[in-house]
C-alpha positions as a Markdown table, in Angstrom:
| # | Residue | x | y | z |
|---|---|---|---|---|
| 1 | Unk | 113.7 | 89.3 | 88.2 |
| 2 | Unk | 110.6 | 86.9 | 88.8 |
| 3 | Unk | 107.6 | 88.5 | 89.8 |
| 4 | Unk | 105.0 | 86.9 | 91.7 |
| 5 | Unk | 102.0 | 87.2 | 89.6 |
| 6 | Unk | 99.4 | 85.1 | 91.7 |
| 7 | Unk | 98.9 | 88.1 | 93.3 |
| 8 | Unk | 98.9 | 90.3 | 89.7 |
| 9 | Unk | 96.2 | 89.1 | 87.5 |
| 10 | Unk | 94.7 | 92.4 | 86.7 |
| 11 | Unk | 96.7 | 95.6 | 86.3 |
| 12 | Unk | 95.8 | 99.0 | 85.1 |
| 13 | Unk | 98.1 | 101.2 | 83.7 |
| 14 | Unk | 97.6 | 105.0 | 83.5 |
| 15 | Unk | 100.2 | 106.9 | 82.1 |
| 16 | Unk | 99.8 | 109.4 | 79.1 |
| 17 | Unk | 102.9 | 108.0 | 76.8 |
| 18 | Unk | 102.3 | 105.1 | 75.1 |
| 19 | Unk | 106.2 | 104.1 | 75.2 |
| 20 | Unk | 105.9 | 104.0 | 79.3 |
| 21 | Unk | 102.5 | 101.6 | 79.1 |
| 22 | Unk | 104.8 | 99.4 | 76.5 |
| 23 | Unk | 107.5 | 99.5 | 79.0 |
| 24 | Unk | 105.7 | 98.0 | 81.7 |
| 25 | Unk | 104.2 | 95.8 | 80.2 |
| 26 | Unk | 107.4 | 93.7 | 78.8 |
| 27 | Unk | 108.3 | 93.1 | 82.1 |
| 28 | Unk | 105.8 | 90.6 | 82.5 |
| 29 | Unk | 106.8 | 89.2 | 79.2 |
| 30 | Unk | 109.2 | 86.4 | 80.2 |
| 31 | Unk | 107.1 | 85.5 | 83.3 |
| 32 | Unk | 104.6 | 82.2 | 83.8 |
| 33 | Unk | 101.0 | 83.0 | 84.3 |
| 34 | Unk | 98.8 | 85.5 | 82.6 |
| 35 | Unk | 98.4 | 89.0 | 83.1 |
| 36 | Unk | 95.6 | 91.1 | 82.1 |
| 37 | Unk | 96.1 | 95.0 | 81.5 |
| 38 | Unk | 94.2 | 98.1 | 81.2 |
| 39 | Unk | 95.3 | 101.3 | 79.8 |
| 40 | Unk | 94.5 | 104.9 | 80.6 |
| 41 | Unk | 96.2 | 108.0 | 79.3 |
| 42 | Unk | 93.5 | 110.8 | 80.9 |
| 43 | Unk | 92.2 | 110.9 | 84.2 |
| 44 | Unk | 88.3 | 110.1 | 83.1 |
| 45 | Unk | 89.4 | 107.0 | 81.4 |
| 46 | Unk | 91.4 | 105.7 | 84.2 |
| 47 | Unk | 88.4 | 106.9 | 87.1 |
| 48 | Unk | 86.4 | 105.1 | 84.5 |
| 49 | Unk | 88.0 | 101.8 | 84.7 |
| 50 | Unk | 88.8 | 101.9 | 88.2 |
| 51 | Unk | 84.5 | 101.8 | 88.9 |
| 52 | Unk | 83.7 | 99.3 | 86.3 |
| 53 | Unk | 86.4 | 96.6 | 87.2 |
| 54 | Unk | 88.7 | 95.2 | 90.5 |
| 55 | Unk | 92.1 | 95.9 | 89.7 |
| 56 | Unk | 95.2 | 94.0 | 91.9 |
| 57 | Unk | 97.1 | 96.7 | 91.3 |
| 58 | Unk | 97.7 | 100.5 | 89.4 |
| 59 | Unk | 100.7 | 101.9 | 88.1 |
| 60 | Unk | 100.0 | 105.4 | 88.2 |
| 61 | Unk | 102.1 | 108.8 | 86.3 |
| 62 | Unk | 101.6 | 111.8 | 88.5 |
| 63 | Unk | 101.7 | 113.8 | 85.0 |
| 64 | Unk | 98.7 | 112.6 | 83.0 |
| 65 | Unk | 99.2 | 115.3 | 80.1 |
| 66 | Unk | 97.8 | 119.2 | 82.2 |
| 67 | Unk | 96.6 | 116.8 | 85.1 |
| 68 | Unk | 97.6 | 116.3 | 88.3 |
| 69 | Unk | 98.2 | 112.5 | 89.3 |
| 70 | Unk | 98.5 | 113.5 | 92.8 |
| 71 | Unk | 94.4 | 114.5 | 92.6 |
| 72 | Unk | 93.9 | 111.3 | 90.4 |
| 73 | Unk | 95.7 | 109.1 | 93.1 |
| 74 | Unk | 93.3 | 110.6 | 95.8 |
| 75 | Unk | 90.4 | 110.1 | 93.5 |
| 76 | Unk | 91.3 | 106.3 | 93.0 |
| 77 | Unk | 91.9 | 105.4 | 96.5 |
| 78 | Unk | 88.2 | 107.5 | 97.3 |
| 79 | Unk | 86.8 | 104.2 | 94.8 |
| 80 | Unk | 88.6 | 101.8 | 95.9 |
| 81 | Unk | 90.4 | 102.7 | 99.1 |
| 82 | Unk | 92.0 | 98.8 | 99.4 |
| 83 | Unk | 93.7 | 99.2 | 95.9 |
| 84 | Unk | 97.3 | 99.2 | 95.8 |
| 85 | Unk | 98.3 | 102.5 | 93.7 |
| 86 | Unk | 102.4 | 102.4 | 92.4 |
| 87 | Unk | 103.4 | 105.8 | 91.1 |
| 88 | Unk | 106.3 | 105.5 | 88.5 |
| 89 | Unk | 107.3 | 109.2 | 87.9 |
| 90 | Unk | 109.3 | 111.1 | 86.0 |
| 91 | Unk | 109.3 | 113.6 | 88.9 |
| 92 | Unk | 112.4 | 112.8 | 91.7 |
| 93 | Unk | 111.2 | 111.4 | 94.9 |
| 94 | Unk | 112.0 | 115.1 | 96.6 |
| 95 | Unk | 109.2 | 116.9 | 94.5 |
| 96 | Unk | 106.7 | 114.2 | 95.4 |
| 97 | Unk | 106.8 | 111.0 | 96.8 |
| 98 | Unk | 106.2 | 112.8 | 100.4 |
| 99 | Unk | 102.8 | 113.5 | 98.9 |
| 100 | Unk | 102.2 | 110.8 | 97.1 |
| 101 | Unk | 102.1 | 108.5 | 100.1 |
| 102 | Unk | 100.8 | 110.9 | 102.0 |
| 103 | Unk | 97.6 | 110.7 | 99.4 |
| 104 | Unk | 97.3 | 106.9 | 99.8 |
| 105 | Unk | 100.6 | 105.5 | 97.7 |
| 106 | Unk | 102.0 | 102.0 | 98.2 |
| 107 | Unk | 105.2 | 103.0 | 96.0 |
| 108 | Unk | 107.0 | 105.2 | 94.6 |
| 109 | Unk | 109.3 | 104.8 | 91.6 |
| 110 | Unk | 111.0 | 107.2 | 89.0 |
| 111 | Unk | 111.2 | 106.7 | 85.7 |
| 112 | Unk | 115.0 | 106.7 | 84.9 |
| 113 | Unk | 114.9 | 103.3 | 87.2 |
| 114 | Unk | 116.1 | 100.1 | 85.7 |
| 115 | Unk | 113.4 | 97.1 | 84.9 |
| 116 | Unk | 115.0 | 95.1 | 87.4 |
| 117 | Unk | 113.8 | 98.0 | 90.7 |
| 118 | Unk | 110.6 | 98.4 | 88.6 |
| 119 | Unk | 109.6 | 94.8 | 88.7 |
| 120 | Unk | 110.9 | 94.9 | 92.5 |
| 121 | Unk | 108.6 | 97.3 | 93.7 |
| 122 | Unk | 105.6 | 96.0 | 91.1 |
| 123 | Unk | 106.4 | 92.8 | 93.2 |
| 124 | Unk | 106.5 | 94.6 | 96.6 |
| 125 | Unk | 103.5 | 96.7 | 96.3 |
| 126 | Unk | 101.1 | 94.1 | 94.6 |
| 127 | Unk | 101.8 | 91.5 | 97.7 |
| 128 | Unk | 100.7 | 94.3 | 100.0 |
| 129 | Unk | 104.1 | 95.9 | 101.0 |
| 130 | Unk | 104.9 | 99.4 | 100.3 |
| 131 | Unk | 107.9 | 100.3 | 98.2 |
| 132 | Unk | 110.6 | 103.0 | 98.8 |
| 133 | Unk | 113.8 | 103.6 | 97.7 |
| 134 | Unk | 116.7 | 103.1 | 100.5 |
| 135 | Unk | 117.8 | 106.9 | 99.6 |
| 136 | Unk | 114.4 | 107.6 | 100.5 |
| 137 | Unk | 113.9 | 105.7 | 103.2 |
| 138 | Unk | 117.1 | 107.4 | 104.8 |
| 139 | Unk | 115.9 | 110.7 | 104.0 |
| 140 | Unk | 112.8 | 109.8 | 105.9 |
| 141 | Unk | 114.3 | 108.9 | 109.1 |
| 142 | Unk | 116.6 | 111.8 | 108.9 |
| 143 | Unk | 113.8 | 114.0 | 108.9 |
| 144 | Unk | 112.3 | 112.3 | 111.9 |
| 145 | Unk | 115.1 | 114.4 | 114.0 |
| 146 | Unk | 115.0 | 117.5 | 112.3 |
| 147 | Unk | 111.1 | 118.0 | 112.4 |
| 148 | Unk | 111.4 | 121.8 | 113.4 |
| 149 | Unk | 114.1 | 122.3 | 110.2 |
| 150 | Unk | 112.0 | 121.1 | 108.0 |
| 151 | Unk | 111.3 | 123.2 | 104.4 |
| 152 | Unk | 108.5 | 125.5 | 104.2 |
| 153 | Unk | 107.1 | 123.5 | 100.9 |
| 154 | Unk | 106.2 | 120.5 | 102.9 |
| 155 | Unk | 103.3 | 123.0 | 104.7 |
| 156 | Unk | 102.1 | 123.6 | 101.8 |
| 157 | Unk | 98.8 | 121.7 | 100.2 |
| 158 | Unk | 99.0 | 119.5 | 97.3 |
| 159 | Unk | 97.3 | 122.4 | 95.1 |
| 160 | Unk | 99.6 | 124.8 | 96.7 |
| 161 | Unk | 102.6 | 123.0 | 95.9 |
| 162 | Unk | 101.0 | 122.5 | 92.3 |
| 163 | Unk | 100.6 | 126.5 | 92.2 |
| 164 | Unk | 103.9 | 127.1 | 93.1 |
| 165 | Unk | 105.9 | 124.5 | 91.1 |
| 166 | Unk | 103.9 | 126.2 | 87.7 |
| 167 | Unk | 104.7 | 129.3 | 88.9 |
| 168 | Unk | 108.4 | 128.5 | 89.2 |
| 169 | Unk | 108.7 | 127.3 | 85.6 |
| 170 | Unk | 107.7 | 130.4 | 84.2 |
| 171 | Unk | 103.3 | 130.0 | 83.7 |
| 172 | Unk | 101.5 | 132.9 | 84.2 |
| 173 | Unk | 98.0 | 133.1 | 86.8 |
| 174 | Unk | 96.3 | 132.6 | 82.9 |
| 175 | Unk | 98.1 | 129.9 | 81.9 |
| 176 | Unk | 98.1 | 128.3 | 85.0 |
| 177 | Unk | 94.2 | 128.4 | 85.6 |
| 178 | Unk | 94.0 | 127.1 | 82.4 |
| 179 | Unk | 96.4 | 124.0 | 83.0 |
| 180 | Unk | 94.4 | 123.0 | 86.4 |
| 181 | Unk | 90.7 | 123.9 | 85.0 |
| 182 | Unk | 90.4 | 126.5 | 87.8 |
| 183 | Unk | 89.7 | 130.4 | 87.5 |
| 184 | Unk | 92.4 | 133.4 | 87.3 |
| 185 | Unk | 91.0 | 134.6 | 90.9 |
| 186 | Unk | 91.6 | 131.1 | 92.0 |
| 187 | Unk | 94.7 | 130.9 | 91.0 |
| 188 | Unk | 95.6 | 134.3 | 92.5 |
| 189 | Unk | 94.6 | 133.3 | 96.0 |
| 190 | Unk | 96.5 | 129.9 | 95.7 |
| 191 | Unk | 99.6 | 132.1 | 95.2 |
| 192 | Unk | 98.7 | 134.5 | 98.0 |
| 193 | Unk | 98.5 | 132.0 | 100.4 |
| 194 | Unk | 101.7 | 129.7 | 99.3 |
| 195 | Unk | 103.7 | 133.1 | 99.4 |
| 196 | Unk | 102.8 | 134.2 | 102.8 |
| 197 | Unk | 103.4 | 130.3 | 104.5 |
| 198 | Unk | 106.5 | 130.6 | 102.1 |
| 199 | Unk | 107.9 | 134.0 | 104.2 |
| 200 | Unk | 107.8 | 135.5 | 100.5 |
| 201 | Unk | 106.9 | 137.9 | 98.1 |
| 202 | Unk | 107.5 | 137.8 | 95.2 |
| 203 | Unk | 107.3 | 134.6 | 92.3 |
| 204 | Unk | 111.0 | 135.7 | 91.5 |
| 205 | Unk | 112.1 | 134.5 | 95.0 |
| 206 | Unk | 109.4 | 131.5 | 95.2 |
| 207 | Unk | 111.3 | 130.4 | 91.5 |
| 208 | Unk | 115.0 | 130.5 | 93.3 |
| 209 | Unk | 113.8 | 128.5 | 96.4 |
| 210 | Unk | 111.9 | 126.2 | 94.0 |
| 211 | Unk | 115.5 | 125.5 | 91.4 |
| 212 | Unk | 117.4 | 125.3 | 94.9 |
| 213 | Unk | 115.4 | 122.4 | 96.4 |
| 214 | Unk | 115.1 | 120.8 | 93.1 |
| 215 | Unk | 111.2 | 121.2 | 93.2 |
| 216 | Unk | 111.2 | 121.9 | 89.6 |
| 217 | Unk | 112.6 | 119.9 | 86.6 |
C-alpha cells in the first residue's frame, strides 16, 4: 500500500502500548520520503506535544491506560482545531466511533484491522478526507431512517456513556471515581442521571443492555 507522505512529514502517536506505536510505525518503513514521529503513552505527554510542535497528523487510542481518549481527542482538537486526529481502537466502531467523530475525529479504525486498511485510512485522513469503514458507513445511513428507533445510549454524554460502560464491567462508584479522577458523589450522580434517560433502575439491567448492544468488551 503506498502512502502519500508529502502530506505526512510529522506524526504523533499516542497510544499507551509500546507494540501499537511499533506497529504503526513499520508501515512507513518500505515507503520514500521521511517521516518524523512522536510518541505519547499518557494524556499530559501527548497535550504536551501537541502545544509545542505542528503535527500533519495524530493517531490517537481512545484507552490511554485509566484515561479516556474521547476527552483527550476533544482536548487536542481545542489546541489545534485544524489537526487531523485518526483514532485506532481496540474498542468496535458500535461503542465509539459515533462519538469519536462527533468529538472532532477524521477516522476511525480498530485495532484487529490489517496494515493494508490502516495505511488506507492514515492515507485518507492525512490528505484531509475522513475515514470510515463501509460497515460503518451503512450503519450510518440506516440510522438516518430510523432516527425515532434509535438506542437510548446514544442520548447519553460522553462521561455518561463512560459511567455506564465501567459500571457494566463490574467497577464500583469507588473504583470508578478513582479510574476518571472524579469524586464518589460525582460519580453517583453520573449514574442517576444515565439510569433515568436509560428507563432503568438498577446497574444489573444497565449491565444486560450494555453486553446486548455490545457496548462492553
Amino acid at each position: 500500500m503506498y502512502l502519500d507522505i508529502k502530506h505526512m512529514k510529522t506524526i504523533l502517536i499516542i497510544d499507551d502500548h509500546e507494540v501499537v506505536r511499533d506497529g504503526v510505525k513499520k508501515i512507513f518503513d518500505d515507503q520514500p520520503g521521511d517521516v518524523t514521529f512522536g510518541e505519547a503513552n499518557t494524556r499530559l505527554e501527548a497535550l504536551q506535544l501537541v502545544r509545542q510542535q505542528d503535527w500533519d497528523l495524530v493517531v490517537l487510542d481512545l484507552s490511554l491506560g485509566d484515561q479516556s481518549g474521547l476527552e483527550v481527542l476533544k482536548e487536542i482538537k481545542e489546541l489545534r482545531p485544524r489537526l487531523p486526529v485518526l483514532i485506532l481502537s481496540m474498542h468496535s466502531e458500535e461503542q465509539y466511533a459515533r462519538r469519536a467523530f462527533k468529538a472532532g475525529a477524521s477516522g476511525y479504525i480498530t485495532k484487529d484491522s490489517s496494515r493494508t486498511e490502516l495505511a488506507k485510512a492514515i492515507n485518507k485522513v492525512a490528505t484531509g478526507g475522513r475515514y470510515i469503514t463501509s460497515a460503518l458507513a451503512e450503519r450510518l445511513v440506516f440510522d438516518l431512517g430510523r432516527d425515532s428507533d434509535r438506542p437510548p445510549h446514544q442520548d447519553l454524554s460522553d462521561r455518561e456513556f463512560e459511567v455506564m460502560r465501567l459500571i457494566a464491567s463490574g467497577k464500583t462508584v469507588t473504583e470508578i471515581a478513582e479510574l476518571l479522577s472524579l469524586s464518589d458523589k460525582t460519580i453517583s450522580t453520573y449514574r442517576a442521571r444515565l439510569l433515568e434517560k436509560m428507563g432503568m433502575k438498577t446497574n444489573a439491567e444497565l449491565t444486560h443492555y450494555a453486553i446486548r448492544n455490545k457496548l462492553v468488551d
